[in-house]
N, C-alpha and C positions, 0 to 999 in steps of 0.2 A: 617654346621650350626655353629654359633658365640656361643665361650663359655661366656654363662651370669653370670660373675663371676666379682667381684670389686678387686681391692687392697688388699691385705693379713689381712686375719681376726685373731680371735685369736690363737697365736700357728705358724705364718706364714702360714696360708692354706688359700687359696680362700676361700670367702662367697658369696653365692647363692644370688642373684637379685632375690628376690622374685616380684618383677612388672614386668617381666618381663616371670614370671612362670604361666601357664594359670591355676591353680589352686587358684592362690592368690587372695584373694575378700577384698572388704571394706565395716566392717559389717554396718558403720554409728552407732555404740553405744561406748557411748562415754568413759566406761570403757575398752571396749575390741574392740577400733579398726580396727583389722588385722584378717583375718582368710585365713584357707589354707584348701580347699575344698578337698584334697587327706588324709588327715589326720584330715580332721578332726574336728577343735579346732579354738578356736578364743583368741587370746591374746593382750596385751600392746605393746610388742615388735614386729619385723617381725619375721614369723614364723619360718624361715632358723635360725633365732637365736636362736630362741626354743628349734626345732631342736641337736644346736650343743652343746649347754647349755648341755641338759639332755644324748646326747645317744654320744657328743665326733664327730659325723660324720655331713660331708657334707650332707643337705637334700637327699636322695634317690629318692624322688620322683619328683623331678624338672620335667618338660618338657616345653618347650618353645612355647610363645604363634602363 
């Protein structure tokens, strides 16, 4: 399976393709975007940034569509 992973995010580390994560939805509201149905939450940003923002780590819960 192909790793879904871009160009070096911040820090030098892979950042998760969230379109490409079968949990990732588009709420159609147009403050919040993005959401990620494994955790959760709906934000501005994709949620992988979220993610790496607050906890430092690559999403955990990717899994590929």
């Amino acid at each position: 399976m192909p790793d879904f992973t871009e160009g070096p995010g911040p820090g030098g580390k892979p950042k998760v393709l969230c379109i490409a994560c079968r949990f990732f939805y588009i709420t159609y509201e147009p403050a919040l975007p993005y959401g990620c149905r494994a955790m959760n939450f709906k934000s501005r940003q994709m949620p992988s940034q979220v993610v790496f923002a607050n906890s430092g780590l690559k999403c955990q819960a990717f899994q590929g569509k």
